[in-house]
N, C-alpha and C positions, 0 to 999 in steps of 0.2 A: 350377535353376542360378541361375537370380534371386536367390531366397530364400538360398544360400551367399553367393554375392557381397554382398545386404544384409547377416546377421551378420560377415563378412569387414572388411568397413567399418567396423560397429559399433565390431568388437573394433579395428580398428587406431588410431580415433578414441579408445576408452576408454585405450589405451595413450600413445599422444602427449598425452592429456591428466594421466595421472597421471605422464608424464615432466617435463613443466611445472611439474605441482606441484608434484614434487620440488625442480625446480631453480631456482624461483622462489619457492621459498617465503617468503625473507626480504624479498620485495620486494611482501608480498601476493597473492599470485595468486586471482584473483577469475572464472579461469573463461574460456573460450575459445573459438573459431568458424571453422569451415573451410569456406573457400567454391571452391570448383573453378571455374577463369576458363580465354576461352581462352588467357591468356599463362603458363599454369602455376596452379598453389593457393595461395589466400591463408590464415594462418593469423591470426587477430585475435586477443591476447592480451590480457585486462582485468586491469588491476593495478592497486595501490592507490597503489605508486611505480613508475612508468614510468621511473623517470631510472636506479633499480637494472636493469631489464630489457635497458633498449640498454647500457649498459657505458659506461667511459672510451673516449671514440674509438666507440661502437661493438661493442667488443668481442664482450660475450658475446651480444648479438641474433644476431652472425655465426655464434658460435660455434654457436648454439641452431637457427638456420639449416643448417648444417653439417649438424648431426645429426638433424635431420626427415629428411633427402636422405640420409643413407647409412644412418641407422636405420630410420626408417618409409617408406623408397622414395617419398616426395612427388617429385612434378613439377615441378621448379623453383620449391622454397619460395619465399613471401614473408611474412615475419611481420612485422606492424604492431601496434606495441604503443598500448592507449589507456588513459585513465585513469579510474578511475571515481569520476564523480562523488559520489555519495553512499556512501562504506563502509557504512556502518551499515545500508544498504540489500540490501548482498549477504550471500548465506547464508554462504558457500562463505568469507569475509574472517571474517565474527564466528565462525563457528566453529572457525577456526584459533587468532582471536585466545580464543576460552575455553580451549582445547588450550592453548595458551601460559602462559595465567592458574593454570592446575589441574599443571600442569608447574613451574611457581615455588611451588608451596606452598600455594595460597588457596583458601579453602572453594569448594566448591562451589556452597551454595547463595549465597553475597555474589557469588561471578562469574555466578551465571544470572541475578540480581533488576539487578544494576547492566548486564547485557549486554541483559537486555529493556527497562531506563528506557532504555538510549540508539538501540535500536532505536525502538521508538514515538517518542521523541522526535524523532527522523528523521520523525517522520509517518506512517510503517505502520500500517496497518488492523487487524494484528495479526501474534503471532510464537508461536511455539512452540519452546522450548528441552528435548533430550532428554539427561541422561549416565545410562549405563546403565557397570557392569561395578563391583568393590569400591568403592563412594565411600563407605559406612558402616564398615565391618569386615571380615571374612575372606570372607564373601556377597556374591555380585552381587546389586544391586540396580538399577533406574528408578527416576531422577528425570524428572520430567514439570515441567516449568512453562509456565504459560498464560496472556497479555494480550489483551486486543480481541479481534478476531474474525475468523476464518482458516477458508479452508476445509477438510474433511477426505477426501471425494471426490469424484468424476463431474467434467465434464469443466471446469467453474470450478476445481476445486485440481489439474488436470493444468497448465490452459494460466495462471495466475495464479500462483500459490505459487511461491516459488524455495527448494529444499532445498539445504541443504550439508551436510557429513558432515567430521568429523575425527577423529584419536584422540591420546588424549595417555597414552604408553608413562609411568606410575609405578611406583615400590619394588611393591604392590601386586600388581600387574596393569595393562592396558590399560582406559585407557577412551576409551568411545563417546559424540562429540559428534554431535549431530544438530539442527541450526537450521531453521526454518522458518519464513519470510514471508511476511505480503501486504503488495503494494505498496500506498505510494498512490492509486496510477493505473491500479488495476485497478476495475472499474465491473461488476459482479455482474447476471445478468439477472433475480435479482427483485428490483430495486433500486424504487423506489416514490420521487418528487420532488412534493412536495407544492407549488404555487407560490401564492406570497400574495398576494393583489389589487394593485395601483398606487395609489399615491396618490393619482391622478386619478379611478380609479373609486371611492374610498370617496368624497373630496370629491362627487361626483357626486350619491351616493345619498343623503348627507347633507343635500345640496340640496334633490333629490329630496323627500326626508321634511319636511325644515322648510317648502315650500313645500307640501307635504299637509296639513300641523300649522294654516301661518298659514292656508290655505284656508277648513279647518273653526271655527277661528275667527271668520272672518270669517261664515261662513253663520250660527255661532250669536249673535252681535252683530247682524245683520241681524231674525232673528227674533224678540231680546228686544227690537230697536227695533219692530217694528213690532206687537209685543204691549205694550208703552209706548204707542203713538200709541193702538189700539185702546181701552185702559182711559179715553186721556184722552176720548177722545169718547167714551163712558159716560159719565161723569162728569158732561163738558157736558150731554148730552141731558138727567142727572139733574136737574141745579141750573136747566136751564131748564124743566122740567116743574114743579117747586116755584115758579120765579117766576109762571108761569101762575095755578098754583093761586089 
């Protein structure tokens, strides 16, 4: 019974989520979060323009509102839309935006090299760009392209990576966008931080060594002096055993 009720949820959550993106699409939609409170469900929607979301007055948030509650049976929706910070940082944003790019006419391969420089340039660790379906000729085909450095599995590219998915409907056939991020702020657990001394402990050591340096100096000046006094009293002894003589 559990295990119904979990897929149940699943599916009703993958359904309100590609309802969204339909109907948000011109306004970015970047992905979304449902949190069950006790004054009813909140639904947090990420977009890239917030100001398209809520509407003139309000409008189509209500609307959008409306239709969680009679479509997907929520509990007294509330949908709070936010804005995201960084686009270039969400999968689910660039990969619309290459659908859009490859939808007006434009190589493919100029929209993945110019969608990965603006990704990393956001900072990302690394990205992965996939279109798979006609983009050469009458053959489906994969393109793969690869920046920096991204996980591929185990449990760092489950909870780290953020994947987005689009299609962009061509004369051709359909194709399959597929983007993939690491953030900047994601911290890898075989990460190694090397730390460099302070400037006070090198100063230190360098003390340390010159004051070794002038030490031994000084003992070997000590020793040529008093192998100097040594020869001179020879000497003497010498010059007064010959005045004797």
């Amino acid at each position: 019974m559990i295990e119904k009720d979990f897929v149940t949820e699943g599916l009703r959550r993958t359904k309100i989520d590609e309802y969204l993106e339909k109907e948000l699409e011109r306004a970015g939609y970047g992905g979304m979060d449902i949190q069950v409170t006790p004054l009813g469900t909140m639904v947090v929607v990420y977009a890239e323009r917030p100001g398209m979301v809520i509407g003139r007055g309000g409008k189509t948030v209500r609307q959008i509102t409306q239709n969680l509650k009679n479509k997907f049976d929520l509990d007294n929706p509330q949908v709070e839309v936010k804005e995201v910070d960084v686009p270039e940082l969400n999968a689910r944003i660039m990969a619309a935006k290459i659908a859009n790019m490859l939808q007006r006419g434009m190589h493919f391969r100029r929209v993945a090299y110019s969608t990965i420089r603006r990704i990393m340039g956001a900072g990302a660790q690394g990205v992965e760009v996939t279109i798979s379906g006609k983009i050469r000729g009458s053959r489906s085909a994969v393109a793969k392209f690869v920046e920096g450095y991204i996980k591929k599995c185990g449990e760092p590219a489950d909870r780290f990576v953020q994947q987005g998915f689009a299609t962009a409907p061509l004369k051709p056939g359909v194709l399959g966008i597929v983007v993939r991020i690491m953030p900047p702020e994601a911290v890898l657990p075989d990460k190694v931080d090397i730390l460099a001394p302070k400037v006070e402990e090198i100063i230190e050591e360098v003390v340390e060594d010159d004051s070794e340096e002038i030490e031994e100096v000084t003992e070997e000046l000590e020793e040529l002096e008093e192998i100097e006094d040594d020869s001179d009293l020879e000497e003497l002894e010498a010059a007064t055993e010959e005045e004797e003589e």
